[in-house]
C-alpha positions in Angstrom: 72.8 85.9 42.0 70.9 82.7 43.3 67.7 82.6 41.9 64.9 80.4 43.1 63.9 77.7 41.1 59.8 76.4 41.7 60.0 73.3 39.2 59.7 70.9 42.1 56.2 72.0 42.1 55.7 69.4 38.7 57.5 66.8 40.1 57.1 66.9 43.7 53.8 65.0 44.2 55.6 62.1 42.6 57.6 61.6 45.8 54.2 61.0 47.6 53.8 57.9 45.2 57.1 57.1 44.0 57.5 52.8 43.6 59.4 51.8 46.5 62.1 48.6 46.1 61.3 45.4 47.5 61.8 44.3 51.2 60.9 41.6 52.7 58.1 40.6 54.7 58.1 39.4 58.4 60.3 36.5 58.1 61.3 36.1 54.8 64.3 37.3 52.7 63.8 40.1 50.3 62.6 39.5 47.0 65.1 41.9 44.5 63.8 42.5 40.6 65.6 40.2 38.4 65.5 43.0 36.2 64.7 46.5 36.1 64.2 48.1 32.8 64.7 51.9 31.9 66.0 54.6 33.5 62.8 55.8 34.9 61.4 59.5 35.2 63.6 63.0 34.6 62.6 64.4 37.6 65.4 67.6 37.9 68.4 69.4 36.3 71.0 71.3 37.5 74.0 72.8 35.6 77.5 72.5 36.5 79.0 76.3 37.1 81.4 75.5 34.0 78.4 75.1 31.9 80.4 71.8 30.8 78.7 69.0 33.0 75.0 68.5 33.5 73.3 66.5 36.2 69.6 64.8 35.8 68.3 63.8 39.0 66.4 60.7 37.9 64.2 57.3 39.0 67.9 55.7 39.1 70.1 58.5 40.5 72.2 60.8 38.8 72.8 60.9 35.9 75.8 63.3 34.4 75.6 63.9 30.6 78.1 66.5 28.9 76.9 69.6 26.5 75.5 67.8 23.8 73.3 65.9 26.3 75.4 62.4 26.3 75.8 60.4 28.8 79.1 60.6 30.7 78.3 59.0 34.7 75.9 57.4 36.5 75.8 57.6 40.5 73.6 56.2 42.9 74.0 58.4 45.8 70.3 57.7 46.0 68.0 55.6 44.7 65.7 57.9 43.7 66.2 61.7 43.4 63.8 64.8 43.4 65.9 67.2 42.7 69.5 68.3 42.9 71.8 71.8 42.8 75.2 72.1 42.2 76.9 74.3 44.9 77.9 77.7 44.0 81.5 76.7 42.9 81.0 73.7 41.7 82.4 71.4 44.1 79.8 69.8 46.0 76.4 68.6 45.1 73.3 68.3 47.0 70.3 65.8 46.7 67.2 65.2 47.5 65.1 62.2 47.6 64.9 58.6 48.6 66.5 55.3 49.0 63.6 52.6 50.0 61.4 53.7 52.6 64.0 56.1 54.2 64.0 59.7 52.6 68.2 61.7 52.2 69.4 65.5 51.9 72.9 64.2 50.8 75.1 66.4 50.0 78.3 65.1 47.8 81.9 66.0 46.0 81.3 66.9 42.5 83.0 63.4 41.7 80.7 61.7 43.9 83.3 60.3 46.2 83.1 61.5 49.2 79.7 62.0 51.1 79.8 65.2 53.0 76.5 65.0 54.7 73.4 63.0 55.0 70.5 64.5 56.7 67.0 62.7 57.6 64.8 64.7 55.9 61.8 64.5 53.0 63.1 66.8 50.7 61.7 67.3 47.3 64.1 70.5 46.4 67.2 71.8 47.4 68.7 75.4 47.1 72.2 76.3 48.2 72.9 79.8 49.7 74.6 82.5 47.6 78.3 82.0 50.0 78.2 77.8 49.9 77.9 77.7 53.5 73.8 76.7 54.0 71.6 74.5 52.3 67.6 75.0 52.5 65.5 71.5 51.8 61.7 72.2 51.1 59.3 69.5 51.9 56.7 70.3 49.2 54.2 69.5 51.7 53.6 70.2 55.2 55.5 73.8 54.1 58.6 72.6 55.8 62.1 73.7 55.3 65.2 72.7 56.8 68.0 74.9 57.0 71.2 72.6 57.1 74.5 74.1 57.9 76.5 72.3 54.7 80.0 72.2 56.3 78.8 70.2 59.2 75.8 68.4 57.6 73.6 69.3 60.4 70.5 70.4 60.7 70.3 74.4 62.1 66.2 74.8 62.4 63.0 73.3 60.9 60.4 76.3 59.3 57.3 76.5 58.1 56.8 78.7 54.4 54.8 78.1 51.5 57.9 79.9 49.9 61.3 80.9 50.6 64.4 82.5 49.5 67.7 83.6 50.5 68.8 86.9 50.9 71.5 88.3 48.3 74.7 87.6 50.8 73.3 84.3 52.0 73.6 85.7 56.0 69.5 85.6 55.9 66.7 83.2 55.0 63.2 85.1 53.8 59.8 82.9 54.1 56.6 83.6 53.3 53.3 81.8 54.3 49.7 82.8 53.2 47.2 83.6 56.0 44.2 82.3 54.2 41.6 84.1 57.3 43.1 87.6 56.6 44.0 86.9 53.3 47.6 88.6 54.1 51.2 87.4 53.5 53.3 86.7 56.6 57.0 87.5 56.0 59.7 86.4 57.7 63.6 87.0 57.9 65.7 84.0 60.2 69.5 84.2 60.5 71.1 81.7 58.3 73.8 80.7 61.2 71.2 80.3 64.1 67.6 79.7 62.6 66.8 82.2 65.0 63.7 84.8 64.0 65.0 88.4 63.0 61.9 90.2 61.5 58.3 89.5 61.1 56.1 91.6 58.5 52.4 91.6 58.1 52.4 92.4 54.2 49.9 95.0 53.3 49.6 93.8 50.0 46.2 92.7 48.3 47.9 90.4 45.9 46.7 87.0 46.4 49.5 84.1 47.6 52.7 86.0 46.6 55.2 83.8 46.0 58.7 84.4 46.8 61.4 83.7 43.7 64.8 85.1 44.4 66.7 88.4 46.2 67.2 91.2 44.1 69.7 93.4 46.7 69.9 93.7 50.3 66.6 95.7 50.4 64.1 93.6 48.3 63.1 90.3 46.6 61.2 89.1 43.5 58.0 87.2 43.6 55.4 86.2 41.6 51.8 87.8 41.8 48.0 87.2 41.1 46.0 90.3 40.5 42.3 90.5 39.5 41.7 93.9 37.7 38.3 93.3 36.9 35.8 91.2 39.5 32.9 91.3 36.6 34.9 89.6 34.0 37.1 87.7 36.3 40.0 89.5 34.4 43.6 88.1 36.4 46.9 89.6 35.7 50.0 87.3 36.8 53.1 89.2 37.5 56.2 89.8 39.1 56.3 91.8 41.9 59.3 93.4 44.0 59.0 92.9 47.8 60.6 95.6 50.1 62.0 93.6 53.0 61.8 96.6 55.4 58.0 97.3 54.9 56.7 94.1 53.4 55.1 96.1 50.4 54.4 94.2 47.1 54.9 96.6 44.0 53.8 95.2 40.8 56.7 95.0 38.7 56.7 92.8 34.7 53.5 91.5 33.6 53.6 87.6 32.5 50.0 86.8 31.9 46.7 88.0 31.8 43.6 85.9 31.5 39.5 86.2 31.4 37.1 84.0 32.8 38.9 82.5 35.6 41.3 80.7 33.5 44.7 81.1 35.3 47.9 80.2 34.9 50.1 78.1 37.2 53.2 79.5 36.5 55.9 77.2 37.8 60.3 77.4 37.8 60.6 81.3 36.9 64.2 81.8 36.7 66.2 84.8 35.0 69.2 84.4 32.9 72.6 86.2 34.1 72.3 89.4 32.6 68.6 89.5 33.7 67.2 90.1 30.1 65.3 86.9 29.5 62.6 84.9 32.0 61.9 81.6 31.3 59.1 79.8 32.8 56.9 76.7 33.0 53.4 77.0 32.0 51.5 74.3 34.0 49.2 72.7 32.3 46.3 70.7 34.7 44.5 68.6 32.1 45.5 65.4 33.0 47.3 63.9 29.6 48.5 67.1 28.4 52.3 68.2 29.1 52.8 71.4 29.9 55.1 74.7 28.0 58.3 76.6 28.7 58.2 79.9 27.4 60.6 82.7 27.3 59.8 86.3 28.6 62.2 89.1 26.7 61.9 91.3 30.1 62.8 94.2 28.0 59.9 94.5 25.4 57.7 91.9 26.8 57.9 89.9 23.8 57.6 86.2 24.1 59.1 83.1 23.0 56.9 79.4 22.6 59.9 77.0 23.7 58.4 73.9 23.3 56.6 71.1 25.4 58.5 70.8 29.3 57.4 70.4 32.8 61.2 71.8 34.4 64.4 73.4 33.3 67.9 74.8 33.9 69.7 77.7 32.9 73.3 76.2 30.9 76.1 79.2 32.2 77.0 81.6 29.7 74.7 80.7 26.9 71.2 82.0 26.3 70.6 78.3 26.0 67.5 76.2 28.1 67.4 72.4 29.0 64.6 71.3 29.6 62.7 67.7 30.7 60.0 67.2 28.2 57.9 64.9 30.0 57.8 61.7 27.5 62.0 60.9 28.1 63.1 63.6 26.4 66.0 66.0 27.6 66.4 68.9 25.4 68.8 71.8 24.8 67.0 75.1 23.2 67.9 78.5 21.8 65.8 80.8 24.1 66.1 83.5 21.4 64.8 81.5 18.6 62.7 78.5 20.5 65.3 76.0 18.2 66.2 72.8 19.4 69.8 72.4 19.5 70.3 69.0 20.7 67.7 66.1 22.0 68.4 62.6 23.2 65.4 59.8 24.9 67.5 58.5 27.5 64.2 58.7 30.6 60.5 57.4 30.3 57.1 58.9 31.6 55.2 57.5 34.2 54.1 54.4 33.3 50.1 53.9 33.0 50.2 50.6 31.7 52.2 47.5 30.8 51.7 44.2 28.4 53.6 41.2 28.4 53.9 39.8 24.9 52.7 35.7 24.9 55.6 33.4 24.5 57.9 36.4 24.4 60.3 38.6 26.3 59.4 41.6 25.2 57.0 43.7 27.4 55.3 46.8 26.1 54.7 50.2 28.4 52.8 53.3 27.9 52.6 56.9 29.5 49.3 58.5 29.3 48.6 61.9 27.2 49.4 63.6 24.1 53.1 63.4 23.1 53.4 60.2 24.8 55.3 57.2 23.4 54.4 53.2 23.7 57.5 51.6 24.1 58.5 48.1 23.6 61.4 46.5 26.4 63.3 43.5 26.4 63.7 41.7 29.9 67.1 40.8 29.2 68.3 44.4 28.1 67.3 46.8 30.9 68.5 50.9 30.1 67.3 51.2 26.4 63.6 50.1 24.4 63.9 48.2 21.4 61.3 49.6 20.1 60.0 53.4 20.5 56.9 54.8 18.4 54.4 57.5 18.8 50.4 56.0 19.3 48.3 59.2 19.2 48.1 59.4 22.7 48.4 56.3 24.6 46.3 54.7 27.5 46.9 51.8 27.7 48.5 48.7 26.0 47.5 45.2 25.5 48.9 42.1 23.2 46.6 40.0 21.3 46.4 36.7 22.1 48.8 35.6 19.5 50.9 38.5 20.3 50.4 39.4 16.0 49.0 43.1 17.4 49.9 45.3 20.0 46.7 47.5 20.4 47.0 50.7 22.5 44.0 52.9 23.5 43.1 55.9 25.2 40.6 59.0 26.1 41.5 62.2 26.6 38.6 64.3 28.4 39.2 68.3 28.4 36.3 71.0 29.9 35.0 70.9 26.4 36.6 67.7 24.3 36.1 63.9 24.8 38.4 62.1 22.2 39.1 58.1 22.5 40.6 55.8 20.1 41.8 52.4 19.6 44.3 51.3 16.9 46.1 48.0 16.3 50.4 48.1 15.6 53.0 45.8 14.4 54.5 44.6 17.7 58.1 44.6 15.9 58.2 47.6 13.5 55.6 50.2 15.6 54.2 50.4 12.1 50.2 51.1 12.4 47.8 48.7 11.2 44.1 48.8 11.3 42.1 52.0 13.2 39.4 49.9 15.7 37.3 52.7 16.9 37.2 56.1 17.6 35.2 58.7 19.5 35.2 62.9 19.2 32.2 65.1 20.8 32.5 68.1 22.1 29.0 67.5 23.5 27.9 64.0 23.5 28.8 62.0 27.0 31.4 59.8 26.4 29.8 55.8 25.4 31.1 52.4 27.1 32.9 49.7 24.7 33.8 46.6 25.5 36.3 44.3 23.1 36.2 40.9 23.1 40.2 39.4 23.2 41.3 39.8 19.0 39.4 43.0 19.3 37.0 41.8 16.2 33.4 42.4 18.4 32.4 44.6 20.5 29.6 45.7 22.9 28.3 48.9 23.8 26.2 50.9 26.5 25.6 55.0 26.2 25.6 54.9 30.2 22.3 54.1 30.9 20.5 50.7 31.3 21.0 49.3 27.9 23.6 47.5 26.3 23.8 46.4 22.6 25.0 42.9 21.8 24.4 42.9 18.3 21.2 44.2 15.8 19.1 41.5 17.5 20.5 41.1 20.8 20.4 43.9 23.6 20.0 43.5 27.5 18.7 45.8 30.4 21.0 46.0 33.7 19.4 46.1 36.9 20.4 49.4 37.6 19.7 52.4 35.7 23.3 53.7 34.8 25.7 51.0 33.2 29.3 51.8 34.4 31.3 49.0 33.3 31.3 46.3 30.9 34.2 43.3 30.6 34.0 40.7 28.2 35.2 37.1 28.8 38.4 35.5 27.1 36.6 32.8 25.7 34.2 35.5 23.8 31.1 33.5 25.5 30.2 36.1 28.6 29.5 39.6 29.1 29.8 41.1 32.6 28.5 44.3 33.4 28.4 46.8 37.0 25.3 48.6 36.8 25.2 52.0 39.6 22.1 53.4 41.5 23.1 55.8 44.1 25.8 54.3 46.0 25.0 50.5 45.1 26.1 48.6 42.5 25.1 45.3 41.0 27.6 42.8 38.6 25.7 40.7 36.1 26.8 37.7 33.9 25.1 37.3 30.1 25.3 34.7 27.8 26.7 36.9 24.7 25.1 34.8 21.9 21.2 35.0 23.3 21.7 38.1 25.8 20.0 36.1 28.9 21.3 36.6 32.1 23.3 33.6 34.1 24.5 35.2 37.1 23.9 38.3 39.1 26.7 38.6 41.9 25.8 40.7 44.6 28.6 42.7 47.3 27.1 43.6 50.8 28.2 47.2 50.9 27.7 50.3 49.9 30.4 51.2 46.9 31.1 51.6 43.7 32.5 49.3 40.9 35.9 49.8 39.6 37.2 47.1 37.5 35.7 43.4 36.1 39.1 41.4 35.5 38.2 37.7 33.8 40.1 35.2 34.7 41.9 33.6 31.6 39.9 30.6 31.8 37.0 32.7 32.0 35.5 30.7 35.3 36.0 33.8 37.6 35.7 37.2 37.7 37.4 39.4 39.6 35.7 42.7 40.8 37.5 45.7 42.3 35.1 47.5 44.0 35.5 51.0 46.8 33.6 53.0 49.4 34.8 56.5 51.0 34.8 55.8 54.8 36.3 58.1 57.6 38.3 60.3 55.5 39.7 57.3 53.3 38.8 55.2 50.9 38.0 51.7 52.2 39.2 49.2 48.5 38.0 45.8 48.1 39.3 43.1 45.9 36.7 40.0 45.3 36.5 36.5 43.5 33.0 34.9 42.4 33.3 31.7 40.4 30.4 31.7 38.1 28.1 29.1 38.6 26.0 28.2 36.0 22.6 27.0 36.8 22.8 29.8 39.7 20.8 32.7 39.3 22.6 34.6 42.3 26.3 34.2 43.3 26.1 35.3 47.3 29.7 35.3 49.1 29.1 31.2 49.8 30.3 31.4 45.6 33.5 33.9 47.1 36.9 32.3 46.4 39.3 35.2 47.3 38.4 38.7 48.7 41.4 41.2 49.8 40.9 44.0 52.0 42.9 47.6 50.9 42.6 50.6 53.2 43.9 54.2 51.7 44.2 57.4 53.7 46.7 59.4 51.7 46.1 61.1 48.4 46.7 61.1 45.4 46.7 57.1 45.2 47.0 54.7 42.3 43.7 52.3 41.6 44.1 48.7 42.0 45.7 46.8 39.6 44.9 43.1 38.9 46.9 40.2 36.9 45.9 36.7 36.9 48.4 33.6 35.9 47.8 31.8 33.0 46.6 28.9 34.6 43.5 31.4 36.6 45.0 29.7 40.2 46.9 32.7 41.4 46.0 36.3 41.2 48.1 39.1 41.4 47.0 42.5 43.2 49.1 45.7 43.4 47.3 47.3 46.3 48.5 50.3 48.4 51.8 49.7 49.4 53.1 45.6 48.1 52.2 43.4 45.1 50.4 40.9 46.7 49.8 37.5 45.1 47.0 34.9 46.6 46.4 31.3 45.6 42.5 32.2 44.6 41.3 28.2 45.7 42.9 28.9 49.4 43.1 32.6 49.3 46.6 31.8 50.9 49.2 34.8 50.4 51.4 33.3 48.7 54.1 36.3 48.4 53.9 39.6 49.2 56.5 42.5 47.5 56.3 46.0 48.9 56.1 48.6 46.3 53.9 51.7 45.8 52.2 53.2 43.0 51.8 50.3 40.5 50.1 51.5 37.0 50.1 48.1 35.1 51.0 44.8 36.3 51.7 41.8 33.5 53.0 37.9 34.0 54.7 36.2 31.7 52.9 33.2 29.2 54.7 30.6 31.4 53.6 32.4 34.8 57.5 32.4 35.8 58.0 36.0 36.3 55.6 39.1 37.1 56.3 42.6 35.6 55.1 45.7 37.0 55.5 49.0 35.6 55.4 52.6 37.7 55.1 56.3 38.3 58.9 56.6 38.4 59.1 55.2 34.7 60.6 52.2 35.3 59.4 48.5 35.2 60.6 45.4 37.2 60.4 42.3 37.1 60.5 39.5 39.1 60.9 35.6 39.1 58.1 33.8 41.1 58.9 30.7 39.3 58.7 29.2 42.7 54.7 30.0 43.0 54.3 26.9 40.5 
């Protein structure tokens, strides 16, 4: 029996956002990495039918890897890959995902030589039919699904469903969409071979968004069910429930969950074992820096079974035996009877949230952030494996100091009820920790601002209103009544601040040793301040700043040199200001990198690296990619790094900028 699998739902918004390779702009030859280092993200898993061979669908294609979780093949089918499902017998394999801008349903021999099929679609999950002969590709998105006939490779009819399933002998398809006015499920039955509409039910059932999992016989399916049992406490019950295909009743069938007070559970990638004895599911967790749990469901006494951290899984044939993706690079095989860990290896990486390039060094150190995150440290010249991998309570963010002695990582980790943040200091080369810098806990207090100067000695501090402290003696007022960000110069000599009234903002330079002000730098538009970024000379300050505007968010990227002797720096003091419209969500913020020498600025913007010559505001090179989280150069400005939400980083040589 094929049973639906809903993981996708963890990893499917990644495909909005996923980095794209470089092409090149009007004109000019393409501009490849020199390097690419990591495998990326574990975004999928699929079992071979032996139970002998196990596919990850990955940042870098697919990866095979044998019971004990080593590596045996690598194929790259496509570049980048959703998801994937072996065929019923195990000779063909089906993809989804992307290669560059142009998105695959591929569908392959089990040795990956021969491509049997490649269909223009934006698939983030792929599910074969029970008889081999049909393969359904689900968009994630708009609620499409394409039913593809898989001996021709051609596509039979494009539906709509917020969930789908086929039907035991694989001759029907089953949809479901929510109709949010009447607050009823529309079911649908299409014939696999035509596409062509056989039944449409109006379910009668007052369970809210039923979702469909898998066919049970010929006469019903599973789903999974929200019930509230109690309106005055809020009291919600998820379940299966058994859909009868003829009527389109819901019966409420094995409870999962119940919660009070609203707090639900987004129960993703239910699937049942063979004999139909154990459920195993994903418990979504969405706190941002928190991964999420598998657990297992005994559907015979109801008892359950904590399996560990894991945001998607796969059934290995024949064995009451999970794999799982962790979420920090992990891929792990557990006991579903005893929540044991039988085997583990780090072969993938998180998304990255941040990258440092150590001074005079190749090494470059990246970050994922949450709990259960690792900071890992890469060499340029040795691109699968870190060569140095150690656990930073979470981790943020990373940053070298200037004499590359300390590799200092911080984060926060804000919760409905907890704000922790800390900053700690590590040996670059053992991962060993050296001194603790600060730390913040409060389950009540508002979370304060701190700014570090560059050896992360001094620092100076704002509780988010007008005020911020210097020292004992020294403490200035901003011009506006909450203080939103502070950025202290390289040279420790500066302090700049954004200050927030409504929905204007204000930048201000101070001298740090007697707290007057030099500058005030004024922008002529309604927005709000998201990053200061010194240059390294400390001359110029970058300031990243964004307004909402006709159902985007309009991003702007400018360049005051601070004059001394000026009181206010108008745009006549502008050397460089970039332009960066967004219209689809989610979307990464702006990330900044200036050369060594403070003459060229790099700015990973909606879709391309783009790097300006800040005297001429010239483009000097742009490299299309999406979703850049940290973006480093190199001491001798000879190569630019940038690290993404697929895991990976790559780097490139712009020695030619010079």
């Amino acid at each position: 029996m094929k049973k639906q699998t809903l993981s996708w739902v963890v990893f499917g918004l990644i495909l909005l956002i996923l980095a794209l390779p470089a092409t090149a702009q009007s004109g000019e030859p393409a501009r490849s990495p020199i390097a690419v280092l990591g495998r990326g993200t574990a975004n999928a898993l699929s079992w071979h039918p032996d139970g002998e061979v196990l596919a990850v669908g990955s940042a870098t294609g697919v990866w095979l890897l044998d019971e004990a979780l080593h590596i045996t093949g690598h194929h790259t089918p496509l570049e980048y890959v959703s998801d994937l499902d072996w065929s019923p017998t195990g000779d063909r394999i089906a993809l989804a995902g992307h290669s560059g801008e142009t998105c695959h349903v591929q569908i392959w021999s089990a040795d990956f030589t021969s491509s049997l099929a490649d269909v223009d679609f934006c698939g983030i999950r792929v599910l074969w039919s029970p008889d081999g002969t049909r393969l359904a590709a689900f968009d994630g998105f708009d609620g499409q699904v394409a039913l593809i006939d898989a001996r021709f490779g051609e596509e039979i009819a494009l539906l709509l469903a917020d969930s789908a399933t086929w039907s035991i002998d694989g001759s029907m398809f089953i949809t479901e969409e929510w109709d949010y006015d009447n607050e009823q499920a529309n079911l649908f039955t299409w014939d696999a071979a035509t596409g062509a509409q056989l039944v449409h039910l109006q379910s009668d059932t007052n369970l809210p968004s039923p979702t469909l999992l898998w066919a049970i016989d010929a006469q019903t399916a599973m789903g999974l069910c929200r019930r509230i049992v109690d309106p005055t406490d809020v009291e919600v019950v998820v379940e299966t429930c058994v859909l009868d295909l003829a009527s389109g009743t819901w019966v409420s069938d094995l409870e999962i969950r119940r919660s009070i007070g609203g707090q639900d559970y987004w129960l993703v990638g239910l699937e049942l074992n063979a004999n139909q004895s154990r459920l195993v599911m994903v418990n979504k967790n969405p706190t941002r820096g928190f991964l999420s749990l598998v657990g297992s469901l005994n559907s015979e006494n109801q008892t359950y079974t904590q399996l560990g951290k894991g945001e998607a899984f796969a059934w290995r044939p024949g064995a009451e035996i999970v794999t799982k993706i962790v979420g920090n690079g992990l891929i792990q095989n557990v006991d579903v009877t005893t929540g044991d860990v039988l085997d583990e290896t780090m072969l993938f990486t998180a998304p990255i949230s941040g990258i440092a390039w150590r001074p005079d060094s190749p090494q470059i150190a990246s970050t994922g952030f949450g709990f259960d995150q690792f900071v890992r440290v890469w060499d340029a010249d040795a691109p699968d494996d870190p060569i140095l991998t150690f656990w930073a309570e979470p981790a943020e963010s990373v940053v070298y100091t200037p004499d590359g002695t300390e590799l200092i990582s911080s984060r926060t980790i804000g919760t409905d009820i907890i704000i922790y943040s800390s900053i700690d200091a590590f040996d670059p080369d053992s991962g060993d920790r050296g001194r603790g810098i600060w730390g913040f806990y409060s389950q009540f207090d508002p979370f304060p601002l701190v700014a570090w100067n560059s050896t992360f000695t001094r620092s100076v501090r704002s509780e988010r209103d007008n005020r911020v402290i210097f020292s004992e003696d020294i403490s200035i007022e901003t011009a506006y009544p909450e203080t939103t960000l502070i950025a202290w110069s390289p040279d420790d000599t500066m302090i700049a601040t954004a200050s927030q009234n409504g929905d204007l903002f204000l930048t201000e330079i101070w001298d740090f040793a007697t707290g007057n002000r030099i500058n005030a730098i004024y922008i002529d538009m309604q927005a709000t301040a998201d990053q200061l970024v010194w240059s390294p000379d400390s001359t110029m300050l970058a300031i990243v700043s964004s307004r909402g505007a006709g159902g985007g968010v309009d991003r702007a990227v400018s360049v005051f040199r601070i004059t001394p002797g000026t009181t206010n720096l108008a745009p006549s003091h502008l050397d460089l200001q970039v332009r960066d419209w967004v219209d689809d969500y989610p979307f990464s913020p702006i990330q900044l990198a200036w050369h060594s020498d403070s003459t060229i600025l790099a700015a990973a913007l909606r879709d391309e690296i783009a790097i300006y010559d800040v005297n001429s505001g010239e483009k000097r090179l742009a490299i299309p990619i999406r979703d850049v989280a940290g973006l480093a150069w190199a001491s001798d400005g000879h190569a630019l790094a940038a690290g993404s939400n697929d895991g990976l980083i790559r780097v490139w040589d712009v020695s030619d900028l010079d």
